[in-house]
C-alpha positions as CSV (number, residue, x, y, z in Angstrom):
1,X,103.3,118.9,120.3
2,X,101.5,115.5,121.2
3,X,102.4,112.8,119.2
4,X,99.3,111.7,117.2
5,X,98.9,108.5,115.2
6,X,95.9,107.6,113.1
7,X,95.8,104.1,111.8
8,X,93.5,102.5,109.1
9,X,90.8,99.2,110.4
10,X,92.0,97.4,113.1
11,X,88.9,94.7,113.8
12,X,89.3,94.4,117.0
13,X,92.6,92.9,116.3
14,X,93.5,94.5,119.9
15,X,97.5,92.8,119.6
16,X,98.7,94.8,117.3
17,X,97.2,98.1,118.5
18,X,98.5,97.3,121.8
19,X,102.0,96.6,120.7
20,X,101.7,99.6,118.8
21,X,100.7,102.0,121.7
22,X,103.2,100.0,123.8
23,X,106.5,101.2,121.3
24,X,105.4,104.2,120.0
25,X,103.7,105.5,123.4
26,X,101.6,107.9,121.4
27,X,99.2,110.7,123.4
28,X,96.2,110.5,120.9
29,X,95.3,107.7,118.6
30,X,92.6,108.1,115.7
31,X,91.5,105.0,114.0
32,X,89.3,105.3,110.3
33,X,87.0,102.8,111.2
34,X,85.9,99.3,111.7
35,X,87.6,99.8,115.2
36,X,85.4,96.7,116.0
37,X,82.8,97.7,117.8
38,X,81.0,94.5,118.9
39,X,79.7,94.3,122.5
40,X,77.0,91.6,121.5
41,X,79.3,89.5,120.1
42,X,81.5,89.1,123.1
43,X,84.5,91.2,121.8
44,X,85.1,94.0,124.6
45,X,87.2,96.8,124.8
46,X,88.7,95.8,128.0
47,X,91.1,94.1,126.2
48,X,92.3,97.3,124.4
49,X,95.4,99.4,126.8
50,X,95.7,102.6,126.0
51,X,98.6,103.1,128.3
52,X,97.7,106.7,128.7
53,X,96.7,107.5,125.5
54,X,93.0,108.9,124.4
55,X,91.9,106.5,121.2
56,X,89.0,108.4,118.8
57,X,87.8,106.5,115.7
58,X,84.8,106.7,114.0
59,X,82.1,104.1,112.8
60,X,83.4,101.8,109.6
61,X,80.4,99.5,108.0
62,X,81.7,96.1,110.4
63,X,80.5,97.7,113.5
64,X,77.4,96.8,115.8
65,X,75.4,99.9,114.8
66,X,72.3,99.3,117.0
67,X,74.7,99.5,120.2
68,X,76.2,102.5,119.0
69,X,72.7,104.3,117.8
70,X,71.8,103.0,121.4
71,X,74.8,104.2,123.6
72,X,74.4,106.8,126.4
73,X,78.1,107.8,126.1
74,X,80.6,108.4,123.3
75,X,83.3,107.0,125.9
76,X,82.5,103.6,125.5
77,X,85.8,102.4,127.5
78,X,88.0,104.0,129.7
79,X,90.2,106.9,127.3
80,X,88.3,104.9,124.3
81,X,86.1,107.6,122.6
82,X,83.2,107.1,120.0
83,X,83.1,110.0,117.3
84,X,79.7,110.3,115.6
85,X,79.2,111.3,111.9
86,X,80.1,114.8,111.7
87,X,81.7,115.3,114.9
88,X,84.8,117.4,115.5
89,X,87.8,117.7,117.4
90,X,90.6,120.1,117.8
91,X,93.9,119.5,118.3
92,X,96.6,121.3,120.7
93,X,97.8,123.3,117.5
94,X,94.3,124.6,117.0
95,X,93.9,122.3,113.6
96,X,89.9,120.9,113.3
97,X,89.6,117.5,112.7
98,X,86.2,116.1,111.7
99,X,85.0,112.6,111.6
100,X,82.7,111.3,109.5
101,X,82.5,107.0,109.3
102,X,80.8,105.0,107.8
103,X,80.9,102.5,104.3
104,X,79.1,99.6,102.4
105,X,80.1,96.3,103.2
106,X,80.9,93.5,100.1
107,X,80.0,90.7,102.5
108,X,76.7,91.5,103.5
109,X,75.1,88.9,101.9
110,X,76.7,86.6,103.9
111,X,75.6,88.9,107.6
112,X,73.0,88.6,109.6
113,X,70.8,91.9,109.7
114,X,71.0,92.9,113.3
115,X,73.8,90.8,114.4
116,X,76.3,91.4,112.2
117,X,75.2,93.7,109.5
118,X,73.6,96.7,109.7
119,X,71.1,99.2,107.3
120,X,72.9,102.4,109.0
121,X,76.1,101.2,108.2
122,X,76.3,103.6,104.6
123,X,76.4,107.4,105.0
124,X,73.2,108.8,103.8
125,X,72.3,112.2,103.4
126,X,71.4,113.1,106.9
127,X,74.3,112.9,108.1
128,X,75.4,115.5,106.3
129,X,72.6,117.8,107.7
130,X,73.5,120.1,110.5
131,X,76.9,120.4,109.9
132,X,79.2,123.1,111.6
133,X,80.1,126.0,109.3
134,X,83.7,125.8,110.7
135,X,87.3,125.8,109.1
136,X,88.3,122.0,109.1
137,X,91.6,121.1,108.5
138,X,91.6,116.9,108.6
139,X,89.2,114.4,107.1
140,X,89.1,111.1,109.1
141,X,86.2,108.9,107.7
142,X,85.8,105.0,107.0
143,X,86.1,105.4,102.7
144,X,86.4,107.7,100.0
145,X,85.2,110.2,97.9
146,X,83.4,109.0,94.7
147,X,87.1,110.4,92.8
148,X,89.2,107.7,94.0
149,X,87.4,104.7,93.9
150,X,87.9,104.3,90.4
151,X,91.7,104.3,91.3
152,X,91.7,102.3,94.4
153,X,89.4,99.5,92.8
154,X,91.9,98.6,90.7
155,X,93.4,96.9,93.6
156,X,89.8,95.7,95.1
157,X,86.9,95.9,92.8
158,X,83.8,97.5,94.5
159,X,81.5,99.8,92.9
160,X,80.8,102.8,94.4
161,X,78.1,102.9,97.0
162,X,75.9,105.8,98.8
163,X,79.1,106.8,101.2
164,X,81.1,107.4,98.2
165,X,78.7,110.3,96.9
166,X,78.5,112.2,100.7
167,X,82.2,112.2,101.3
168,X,82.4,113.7,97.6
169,X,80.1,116.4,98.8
170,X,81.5,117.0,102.2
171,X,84.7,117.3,100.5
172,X,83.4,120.4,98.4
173,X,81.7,121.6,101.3
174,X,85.5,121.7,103.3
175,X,88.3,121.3,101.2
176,X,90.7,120.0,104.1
177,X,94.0,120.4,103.7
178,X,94.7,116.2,104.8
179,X,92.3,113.8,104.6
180,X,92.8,109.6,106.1
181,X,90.8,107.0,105.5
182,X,90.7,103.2,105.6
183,X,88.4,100.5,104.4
184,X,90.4,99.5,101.1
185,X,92.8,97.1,103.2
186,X,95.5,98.7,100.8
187,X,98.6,101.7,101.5
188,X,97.7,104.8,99.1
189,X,98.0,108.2,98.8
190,X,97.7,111.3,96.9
191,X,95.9,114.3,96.3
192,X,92.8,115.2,95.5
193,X,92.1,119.3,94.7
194,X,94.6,120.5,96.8
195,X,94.1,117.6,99.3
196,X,96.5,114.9,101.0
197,X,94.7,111.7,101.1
198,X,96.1,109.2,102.3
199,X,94.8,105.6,102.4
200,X,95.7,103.2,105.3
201,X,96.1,99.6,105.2
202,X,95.0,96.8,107.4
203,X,97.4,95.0,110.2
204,X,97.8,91.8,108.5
205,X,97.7,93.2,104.7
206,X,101.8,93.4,105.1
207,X,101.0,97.2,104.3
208,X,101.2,100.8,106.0
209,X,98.5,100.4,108.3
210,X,99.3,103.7,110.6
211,X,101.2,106.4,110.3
212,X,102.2,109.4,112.7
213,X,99.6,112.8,112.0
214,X,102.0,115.4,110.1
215,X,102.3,118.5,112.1
């Protein structure tokens, strides 16, 4: 079995993902967004080292959008791959993980549309067009389902947003039997009709920010 670790936002913090990689010498890592995606803004990926290890993550709302709606490639670094809104990926064990990013950002009003803040940055309802009519056994996406953000706001109030409502309907649509996500900044978990969410923190939030994929 590969040793798998999915970790919550990292924004293009690249130290502690490095040291990370570098101790736990993982074979796949899967990160739930704001990866920190910014090649306008002078913050490469050359400074991330995988050491051997592929890295997938999906879009969260604090990435450069435009560049990624514009790429030619989802391998946008060496080993560093891009998954796009309803993408899947299956594992060694035959488990289907699908990816679906994306969230609303509480700062926007202080972003630049175009440099630093983006329209596409919320799911909307076509992305959930086309889907594959597959089993799918693991959620990784940016935020919630419209269930839990009563719960998690408790901690950090934001109303729910257009993102809430998909991942509530691609939830009824799959019914996965795990489910990550970041976004909150916070360490939670539970479940969700017969789901194990869990909720991943943020490097410097002194919280679980990653944590190794159950087998």
């Amino acid at each position: 079995m590969k040793k798998i670790i999915v970790t919550g936002d990292i924004h293009n913090d690249w130290g502690p993902l490095n040291s990370l990689i570098n101790q736990k010498r993982p074979e796949l890592v899967i990160c739930c967004g704001d990866f920190g995606f910014w090649p306008n803004l002078g913050r490469p990926f050359s400074q991330v080292k995988p050491k051997g290890a592929k890295i997938l993550w999906c879009d969260g709302n604090h990435e450069d959008h435009w560049s990624l709606r514009d790429r030619t490639t989802d391998e946008l670094a060496p080993d560093i791959f891009y998954m796009p809104r309803g993408s899947t990926y299956t594992l060694d064990d035959g488990r289907t993980i699908m990816f679906m990013g994306g969230g609303d950002s509480i700062d926007k009003m202080r972003r630049t549309e175009g440099i630093d803040w983006f329209r596409e940055e919320t799911i909307q309802q076509r992305d959930l067009h086309n889907l594959p009519d597959i089993k799918v056994d693991i959620f990784i996406t940016h935020t919630c389902p419209l269930q839990l953000v009563d719960e998690l706001k408790r901690y950090y109030d934001k109303p729910p947003e257009p993102s809430n409502h998909a991942l509530t309907e691609l939830h009824r649509i799959y019914k996965p039997s795990l489910w990550f996500f970041g976004h909150w900044h916070m360490y939670r978990e539970g479940i969700l009709d017969g789901t194990q969410w869990h909720c991943l923190s943020y490097p410097y939030q002194g919280e679980r920010w990653w944590m190794y994929l159950p087998y």
